[in-house]
MITI-698092 format. One record per residue (C-alpha): y, z, x; residue number from 1. Coordinates in nm, 3 decimals. Each point is the difference from the previous one (the first is absolute). Example, Ala and Ser with C-alpha at 12.3 -4.5 7.8 and 13.67 -1.06 7.14 Angstrom:
! residues 2
+---------+---------+---------+-----+
:       y :       z :       x : seq :
+---------+---------+---------+-----+
:  -0.450 :   0.780 :   1.230 :   1 :
:   0.344 :  -0.066 :   0.137 :   2 :
+---------+---------+---------+-----+
! end
This chain:
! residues 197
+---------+---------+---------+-----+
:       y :       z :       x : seq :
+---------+---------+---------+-----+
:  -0.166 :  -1.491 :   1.667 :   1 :
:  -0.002 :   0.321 :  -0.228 :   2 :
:  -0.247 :   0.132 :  -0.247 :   3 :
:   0.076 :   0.042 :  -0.335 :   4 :
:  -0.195 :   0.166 :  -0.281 :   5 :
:  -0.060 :   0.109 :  -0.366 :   6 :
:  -0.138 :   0.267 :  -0.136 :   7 :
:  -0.137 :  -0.124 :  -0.354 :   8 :
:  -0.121 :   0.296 :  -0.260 :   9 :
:  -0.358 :  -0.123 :  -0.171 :  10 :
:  -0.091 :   0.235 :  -0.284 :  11 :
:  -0.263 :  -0.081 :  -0.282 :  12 :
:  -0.092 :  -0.313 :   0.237 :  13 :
:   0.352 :  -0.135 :  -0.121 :  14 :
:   0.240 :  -0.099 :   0.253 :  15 :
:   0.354 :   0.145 :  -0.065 :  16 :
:   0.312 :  -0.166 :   0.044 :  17 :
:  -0.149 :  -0.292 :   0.199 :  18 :
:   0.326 :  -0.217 :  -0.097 :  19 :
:   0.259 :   0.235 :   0.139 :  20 :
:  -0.235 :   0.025 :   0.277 :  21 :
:  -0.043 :  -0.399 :   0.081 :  22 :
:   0.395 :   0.007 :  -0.049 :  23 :
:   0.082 :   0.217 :   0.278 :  24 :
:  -0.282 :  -0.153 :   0.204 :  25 :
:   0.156 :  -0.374 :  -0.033 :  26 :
:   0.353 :   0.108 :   0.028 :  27 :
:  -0.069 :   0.193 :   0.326 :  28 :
:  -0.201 :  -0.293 :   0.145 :  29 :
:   0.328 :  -0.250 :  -0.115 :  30 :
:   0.245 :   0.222 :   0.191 :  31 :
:  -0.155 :   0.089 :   0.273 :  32 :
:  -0.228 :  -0.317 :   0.100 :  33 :
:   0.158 :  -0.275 :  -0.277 :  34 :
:  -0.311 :  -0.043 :  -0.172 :  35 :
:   0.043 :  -0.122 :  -0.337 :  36 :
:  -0.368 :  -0.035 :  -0.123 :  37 :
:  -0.156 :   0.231 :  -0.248 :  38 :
:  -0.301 :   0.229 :   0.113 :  39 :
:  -0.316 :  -0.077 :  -0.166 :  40 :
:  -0.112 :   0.309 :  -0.173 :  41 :
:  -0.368 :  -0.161 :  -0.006 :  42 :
:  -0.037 :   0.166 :   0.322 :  43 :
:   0.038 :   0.379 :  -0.150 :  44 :
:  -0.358 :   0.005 :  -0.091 :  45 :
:  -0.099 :   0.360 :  -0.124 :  46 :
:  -0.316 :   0.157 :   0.111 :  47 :
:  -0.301 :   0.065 :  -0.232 :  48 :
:  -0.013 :   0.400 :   0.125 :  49 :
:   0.412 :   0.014 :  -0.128 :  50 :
:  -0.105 :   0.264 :  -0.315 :  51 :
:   0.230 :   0.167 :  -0.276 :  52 :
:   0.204 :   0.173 :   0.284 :  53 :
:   0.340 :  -0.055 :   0.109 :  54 :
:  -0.041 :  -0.191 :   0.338 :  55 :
:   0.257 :  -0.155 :   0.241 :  56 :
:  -0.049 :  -0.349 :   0.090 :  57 :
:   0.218 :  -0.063 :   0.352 :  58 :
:   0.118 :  -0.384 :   0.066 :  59 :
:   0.102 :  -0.035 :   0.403 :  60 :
:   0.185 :  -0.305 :   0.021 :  61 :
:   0.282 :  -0.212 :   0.163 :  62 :
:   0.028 :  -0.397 :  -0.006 :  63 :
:  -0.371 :   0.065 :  -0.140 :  64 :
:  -0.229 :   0.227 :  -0.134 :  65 :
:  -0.215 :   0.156 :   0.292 :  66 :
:  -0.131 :   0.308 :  -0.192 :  67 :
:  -0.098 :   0.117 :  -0.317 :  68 :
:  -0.192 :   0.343 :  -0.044 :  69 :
:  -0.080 :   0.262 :  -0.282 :  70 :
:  -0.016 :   0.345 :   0.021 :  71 :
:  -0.060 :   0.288 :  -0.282 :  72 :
:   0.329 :   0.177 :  -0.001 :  73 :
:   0.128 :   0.352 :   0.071 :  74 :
:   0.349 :   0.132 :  -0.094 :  75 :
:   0.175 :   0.159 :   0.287 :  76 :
:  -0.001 :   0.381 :   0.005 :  77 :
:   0.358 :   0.091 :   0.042 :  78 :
:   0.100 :   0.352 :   0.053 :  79 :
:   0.301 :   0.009 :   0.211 :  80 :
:   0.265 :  -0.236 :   0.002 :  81 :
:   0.309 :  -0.049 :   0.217 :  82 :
:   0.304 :  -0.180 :  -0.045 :  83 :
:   0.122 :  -0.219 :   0.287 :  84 :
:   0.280 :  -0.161 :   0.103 :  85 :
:  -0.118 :  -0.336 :   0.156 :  86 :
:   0.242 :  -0.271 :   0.081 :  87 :
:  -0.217 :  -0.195 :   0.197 :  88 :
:  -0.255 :  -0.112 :  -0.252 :  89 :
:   0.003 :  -0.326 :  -0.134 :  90 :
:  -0.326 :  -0.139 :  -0.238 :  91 :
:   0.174 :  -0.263 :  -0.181 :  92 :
:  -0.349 :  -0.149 :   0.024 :  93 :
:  -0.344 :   0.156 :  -0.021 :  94 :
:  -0.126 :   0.039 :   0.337 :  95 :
:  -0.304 :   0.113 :   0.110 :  96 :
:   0.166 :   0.149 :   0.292 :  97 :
:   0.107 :   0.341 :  -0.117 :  98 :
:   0.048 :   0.109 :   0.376 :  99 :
:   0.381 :   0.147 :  -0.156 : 100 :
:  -0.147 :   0.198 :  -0.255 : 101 :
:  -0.281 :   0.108 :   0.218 : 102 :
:   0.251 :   0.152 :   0.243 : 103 :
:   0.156 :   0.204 :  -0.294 : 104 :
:  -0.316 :   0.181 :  -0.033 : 105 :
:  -0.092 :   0.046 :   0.374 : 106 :
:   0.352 :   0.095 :   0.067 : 107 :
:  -0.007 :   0.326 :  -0.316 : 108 :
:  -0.336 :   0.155 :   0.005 : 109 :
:  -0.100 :   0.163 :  -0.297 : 110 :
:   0.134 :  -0.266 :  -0.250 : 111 :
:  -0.200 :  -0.205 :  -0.209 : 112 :
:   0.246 :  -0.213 :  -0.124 : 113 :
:   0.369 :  -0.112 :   0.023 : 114 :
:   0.303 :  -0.109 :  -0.208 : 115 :
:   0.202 :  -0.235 :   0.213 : 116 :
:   0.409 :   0.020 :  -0.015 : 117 :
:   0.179 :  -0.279 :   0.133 : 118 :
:   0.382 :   0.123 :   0.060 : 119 :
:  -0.084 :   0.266 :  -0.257 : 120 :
:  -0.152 :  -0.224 :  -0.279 : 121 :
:  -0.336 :   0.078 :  -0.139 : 122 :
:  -0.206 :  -0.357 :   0.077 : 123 :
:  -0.386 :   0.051 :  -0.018 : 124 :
:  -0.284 :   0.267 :   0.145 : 125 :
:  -0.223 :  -0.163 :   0.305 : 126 :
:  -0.216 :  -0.176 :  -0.293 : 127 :
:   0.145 :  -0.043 :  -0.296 : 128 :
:   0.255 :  -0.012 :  -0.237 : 129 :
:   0.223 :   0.266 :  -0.175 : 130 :
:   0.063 :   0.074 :  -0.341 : 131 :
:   0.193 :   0.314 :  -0.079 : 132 :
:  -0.017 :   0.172 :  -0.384 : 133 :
:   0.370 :   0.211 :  -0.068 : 134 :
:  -0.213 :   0.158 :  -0.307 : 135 :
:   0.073 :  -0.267 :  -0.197 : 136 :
:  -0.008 :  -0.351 :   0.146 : 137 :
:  -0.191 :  -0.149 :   0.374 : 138 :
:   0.218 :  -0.174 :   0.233 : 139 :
:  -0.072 :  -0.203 :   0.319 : 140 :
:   0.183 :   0.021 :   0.352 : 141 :
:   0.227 :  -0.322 :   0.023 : 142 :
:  -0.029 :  -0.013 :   0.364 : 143 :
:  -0.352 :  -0.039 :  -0.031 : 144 :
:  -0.207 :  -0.101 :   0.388 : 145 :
:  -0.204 :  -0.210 :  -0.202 : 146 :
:   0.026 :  -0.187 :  -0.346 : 147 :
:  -0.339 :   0.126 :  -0.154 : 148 :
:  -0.204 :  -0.151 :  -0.234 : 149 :
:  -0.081 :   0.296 :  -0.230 : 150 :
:   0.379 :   0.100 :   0.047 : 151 :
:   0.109 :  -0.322 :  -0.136 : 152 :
:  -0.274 :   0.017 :  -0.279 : 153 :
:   0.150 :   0.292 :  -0.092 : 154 :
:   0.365 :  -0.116 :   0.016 : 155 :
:  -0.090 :  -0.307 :  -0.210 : 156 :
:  -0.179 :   0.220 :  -0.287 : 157 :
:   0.309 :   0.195 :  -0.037 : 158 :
:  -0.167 :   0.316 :   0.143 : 159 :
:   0.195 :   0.061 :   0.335 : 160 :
:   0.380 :  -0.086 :   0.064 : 161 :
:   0.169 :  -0.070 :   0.305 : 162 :
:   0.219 :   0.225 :   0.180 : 163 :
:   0.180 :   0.080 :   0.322 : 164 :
:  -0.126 :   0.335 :   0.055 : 165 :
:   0.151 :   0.238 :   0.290 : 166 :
:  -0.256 :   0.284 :   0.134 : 167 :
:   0.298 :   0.220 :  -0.112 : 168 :
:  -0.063 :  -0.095 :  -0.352 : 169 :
:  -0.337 :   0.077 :   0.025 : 170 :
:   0.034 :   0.359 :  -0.221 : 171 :
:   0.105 :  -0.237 :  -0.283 : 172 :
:  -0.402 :  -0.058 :  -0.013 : 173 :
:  -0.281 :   0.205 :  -0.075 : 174 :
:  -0.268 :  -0.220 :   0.164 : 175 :
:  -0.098 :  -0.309 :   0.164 : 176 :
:  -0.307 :  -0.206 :  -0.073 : 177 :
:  -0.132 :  -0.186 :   0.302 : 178 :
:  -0.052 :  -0.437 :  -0.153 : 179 :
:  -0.189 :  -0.224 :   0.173 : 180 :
:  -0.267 :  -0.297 :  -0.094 : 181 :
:  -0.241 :   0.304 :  -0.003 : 182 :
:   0.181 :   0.296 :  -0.133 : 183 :
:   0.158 :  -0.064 :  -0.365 : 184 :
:   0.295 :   0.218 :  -0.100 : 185 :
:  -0.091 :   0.364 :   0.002 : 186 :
:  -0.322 :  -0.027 :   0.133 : 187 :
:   0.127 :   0.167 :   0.313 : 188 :
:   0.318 :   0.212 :  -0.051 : 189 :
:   0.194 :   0.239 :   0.254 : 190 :
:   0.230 :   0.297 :  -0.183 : 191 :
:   0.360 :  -0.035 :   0.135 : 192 :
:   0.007 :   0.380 :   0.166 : 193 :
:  -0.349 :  -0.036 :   0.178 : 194 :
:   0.199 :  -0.326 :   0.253 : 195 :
:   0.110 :   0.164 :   0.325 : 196 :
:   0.341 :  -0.156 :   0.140 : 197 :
+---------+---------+---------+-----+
! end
Protein backbone atom coordinates (compact mmCIF):
# COMPACT_ATOMS: atom_id res chain seq x y z
CA UNK A 1 0.00 0.00 0.00
CA UNK A 2 1.52 3.58 -0.63
CA UNK A 3 2.25 6.44 1.67
CA UNK A 4 0.73 9.53 1.32
CA UNK A 5 1.40 12.84 3.06
CA UNK A 6 0.73 16.57 3.84
CA UNK A 7 2.71 19.11 4.53
CA UNK A 8 0.48 21.60 6.72
CA UNK A 9 2.04 25.36 7.35
CA UNK A 10 1.44 26.31 11.34
CA UNK A 11 2.30 29.98 11.90
CA UNK A 12 1.19 32.07 15.04
CA UNK A 13 0.09 28.48 16.51
CA UNK A 14 -2.77 28.77 13.79
CA UNK A 15 -3.18 26.02 11.46
CA UNK A 16 -3.51 27.22 7.78
CA UNK A 17 -5.70 25.93 5.29
CA UNK A 18 -6.61 22.79 7.29
CA UNK A 19 -9.94 22.46 5.03
CA UNK A 20 -8.25 22.37 1.66
CA UNK A 21 -5.93 20.15 3.39
CA UNK A 22 -8.63 17.46 4.89
CA UNK A 23 -10.14 17.82 1.22
CA UNK A 24 -7.33 16.48 -0.62
CA UNK A 25 -6.64 14.03 2.19
CA UNK A 26 -10.37 12.40 1.91
CA UNK A 27 -10.55 12.61 -1.77
CA UNK A 28 -7.19 10.77 -2.20
CA UNK A 29 -8.19 8.10 0.36
CA UNK A 30 -11.88 7.76 -1.79
CA UNK A 31 -9.99 7.16 -5.05
CA UNK A 32 -7.45 5.28 -4.26
CA UNK A 33 -8.77 2.89 -1.30
CA UNK A 34 -12.85 3.87 -1.54
CA UNK A 35 -12.97 5.22 1.77
CA UNK A 36 -15.72 7.52 2.24
CA UNK A 37 -15.34 8.50 5.99
CA UNK A 38 -14.13 11.84 7.12
CA UNK A 39 -10.72 12.08 9.09
CA UNK A 40 -11.07 13.22 12.55
CA UNK A 41 -9.00 16.29 12.91
CA UNK A 42 -9.09 15.63 16.87
CA UNK A 43 -6.09 13.68 16.24
CA UNK A 44 -3.86 16.86 14.94
CA UNK A 45 -3.04 17.77 18.44
CA UNK A 46 -0.38 20.66 18.45
CA UNK A 47 2.50 20.57 20.78
CA UNK A 48 2.93 22.97 23.76
CA UNK A 49 6.82 23.89 22.48
CA UNK A 50 4.92 24.97 18.74
CA UNK A 51 5.92 29.04 19.40
CA UNK A 52 5.18 32.20 17.13
CA UNK A 53 7.24 30.56 14.27
CA UNK A 54 6.17 29.25 11.08
CA UNK A 55 6.37 25.39 11.54
CA UNK A 56 5.40 22.46 9.23
CA UNK A 57 3.16 19.95 10.62
CA UNK A 58 3.60 16.53 8.25
CA UNK A 59 0.40 14.01 8.21
CA UNK A 60 1.70 10.32 6.76
CA UNK A 61 -1.31 8.57 5.91
CA UNK A 62 -3.20 6.03 3.67
CA UNK A 63 -6.54 4.09 4.62
CA UNK A 64 -5.42 5.72 8.12
CA UNK A 65 -3.45 8.08 9.78
CA UNK A 66 -0.07 6.38 10.90
CA UNK A 67 1.96 9.61 11.48
CA UNK A 68 1.72 12.97 12.51
CA UNK A 69 4.94 15.11 13.33
CA UNK A 70 5.99 18.88 13.71
CA UNK A 71 8.95 20.42 12.78
CA UNK A 72 10.14 24.32 12.88
CA UNK A 73 10.45 25.13 9.25
CA UNK A 74 13.21 26.24 6.87
CA UNK A 75 12.66 27.63 3.32
CA UNK A 76 14.72 25.90 0.76
CA UNK A 77 17.84 27.76 -0.40
CA UNK A 78 17.56 27.75 -4.10
CA UNK A 79 20.33 29.02 -6.19
CA UNK A 80 20.39 27.17 -9.37
CA UNK A 81 17.60 25.91 -11.15
CA UNK A 82 17.19 23.70 -14.22
CA UNK A 83 14.49 23.12 -16.47
CA UNK A 84 13.67 19.52 -17.37
CA UNK A 85 11.91 17.74 -19.68
CA UNK A 86 10.32 14.75 -17.77
CA UNK A 87 7.70 12.63 -19.34
CA UNK A 88 7.80 10.00 -17.00
CA UNK A 89 6.55 11.70 -13.88
CA UNK A 90 3.25 11.22 -12.72
CA UNK A 91 2.09 12.67 -8.87
CA UNK A 92 -1.50 12.88 -9.44
CA UNK A 93 -1.41 12.01 -5.74
CA UNK A 94 0.92 13.06 -2.94
CA UNK A 95 3.27 10.37 -2.38
CA UNK A 96 5.74 10.06 -0.03
CA UNK A 97 7.78 8.23 -2.48
CA UNK A 98 9.63 10.92 -4.35
CA UNK A 99 12.14 8.20 -5.69
CA UNK A 100 11.30 10.19 -9.50
CA UNK A 101 12.19 13.42 -8.34
CA UNK A 102 15.05 12.14 -6.34
CA UNK A 103 16.59 10.74 -9.53
CA UNK A 104 16.32 14.26 -11.18
CA UNK A 105 18.70 15.53 -8.71
CA UNK A 106 21.16 12.55 -8.54
CA UNK A 107 21.07 12.35 -12.24
CA UNK A 108 22.23 16.72 -12.71
CA UNK A 109 24.65 17.53 -10.02
CA UNK A 110 24.89 20.95 -9.14
CA UNK A 111 21.08 21.74 -9.21
CA UNK A 112 19.10 22.59 -6.40
CA UNK A 113 15.95 22.54 -7.88
CA UNK A 114 13.90 21.68 -11.05
CA UNK A 115 11.00 22.87 -13.26
CA UNK A 116 9.43 19.80 -14.75
CA UNK A 117 8.13 19.92 -18.64
CA UNK A 118 5.90 17.33 -19.67
CA UNK A 119 5.89 17.33 -23.73
CA UNK A 120 7.10 20.90 -23.37
CA UNK A 121 4.47 22.24 -20.84
CA UNK A 122 5.58 23.91 -17.71
CA UNK A 123 3.75 21.51 -14.80
CA UNK A 124 5.38 22.02 -11.29
CA UNK A 125 9.20 22.17 -9.66
CA UNK A 126 10.08 18.78 -7.51
CA UNK A 127 7.99 20.49 -4.50
CA UNK A 128 5.74 22.79 -5.30
CA UNK A 129 3.64 24.73 -7.31
CA UNK A 130 4.21 27.52 -9.96
CA UNK A 131 2.97 30.82 -10.27
CA UNK A 132 4.49 33.02 -12.93
CA UNK A 133 4.11 37.22 -12.73
CA UNK A 134 4.24 38.76 -16.74
CA UNK A 135 4.77 42.26 -14.76
CA UNK A 136 1.42 42.62 -14.35
CA UNK A 137 -0.70 39.61 -13.42
CA UNK A 138 0.53 35.67 -11.72
CA UNK A 139 -0.51 32.73 -13.59
CA UNK A 140 -0.39 28.97 -12.76
CA UNK A 141 0.84 25.98 -15.08
CA UNK A 142 -2.42 24.11 -16.26
CA UNK A 143 -0.69 20.91 -16.49
CA UNK A 144 0.03 21.07 -13.01
CA UNK A 145 1.77 17.26 -11.33
CA UNK A 146 -0.21 18.01 -8.48
CA UNK A 147 -3.47 20.06 -7.63
CA UNK A 148 -2.04 22.11 -4.60
CA UNK A 149 -3.68 23.44 -1.87
CA UNK A 150 -2.12 26.93 -1.67
CA UNK A 151 -2.36 26.92 -5.61
CA UNK A 152 -5.99 26.47 -5.46
CA UNK A 153 -6.26 29.03 -2.52
CA UNK A 154 -4.84 31.26 -4.68
CA UNK A 155 -6.93 30.45 -7.79
CA UNK A 156 -10.12 30.75 -5.69
CA UNK A 157 -9.10 34.38 -4.24
CA UNK A 158 -8.74 35.59 -7.69
CA UNK A 159 -4.93 35.98 -7.30
CA UNK A 160 -3.50 33.33 -9.82
CA UNK A 161 -5.17 32.25 -13.22
CA UNK A 162 -4.85 29.22 -15.05
CA UNK A 163 -2.92 28.73 -18.06
CA UNK A 164 -1.34 26.30 -20.49
CA UNK A 165 2.07 27.52 -20.40
CA UNK A 166 4.87 26.16 -22.97
CA UNK A 167 8.68 26.49 -21.64
CA UNK A 168 8.92 28.48 -24.94
CA UNK A 169 6.69 31.07 -23.54
CA UNK A 170 8.57 31.32 -20.64
CA UNK A 171 10.31 35.02 -21.72
CA UNK A 172 6.68 36.27 -21.57
CA UNK A 173 7.51 36.18 -17.59
CA UNK A 174 9.76 37.93 -15.47
CA UNK A 175 9.67 35.48 -12.52
CA UNK A 176 8.28 32.54 -10.89
CA UNK A 177 7.30 32.22 -7.27
CA UNK A 178 7.67 28.71 -5.91
CA UNK A 179 3.58 27.86 -3.86
CA UNK A 180 3.23 25.29 -1.66
CA UNK A 181 1.27 24.70 1.90
CA UNK A 182 4.54 26.30 3.24
CA UNK A 183 5.69 28.88 0.84
CA UNK A 184 2.90 31.68 0.09
CA UNK A 185 3.19 33.56 -3.20
CA UNK A 186 6.46 35.39 -3.46
CA UNK A 187 7.97 34.18 -0.55
CA UNK A 188 10.38 32.28 -2.71
CA UNK A 189 10.78 33.69 -6.28
CA UNK A 190 13.28 32.63 -9.20
CA UNK A 191 14.04 35.65 -12.01
CA UNK A 192 13.17 34.22 -15.49
CA UNK A 193 17.03 34.68 -16.96
CA UNK A 194 18.77 33.04 -13.83
CA UNK A 195 16.65 29.17 -15.08
CA UNK A 196 19.17 27.15 -17.10
CA UNK A 197 17.41 25.07 -20.04
Amino acid sequence: MCLLFESIRIENRQILNLSAHLDRMESSREKLWNIREKIDIDCIRMPDQIDREIWKCRIEYDTAIRNISFTPYRKKRISKVRMIEANHIRYDFKYADRRDFDKLFRDNPGFDEFLITRNGFLTDSTFTNLALFDGINWHTPLHCLLKGCRRRSLIEQGMLSVAPIHRNDLKQFTRISLINAMLDLEELTIDIQDIYE
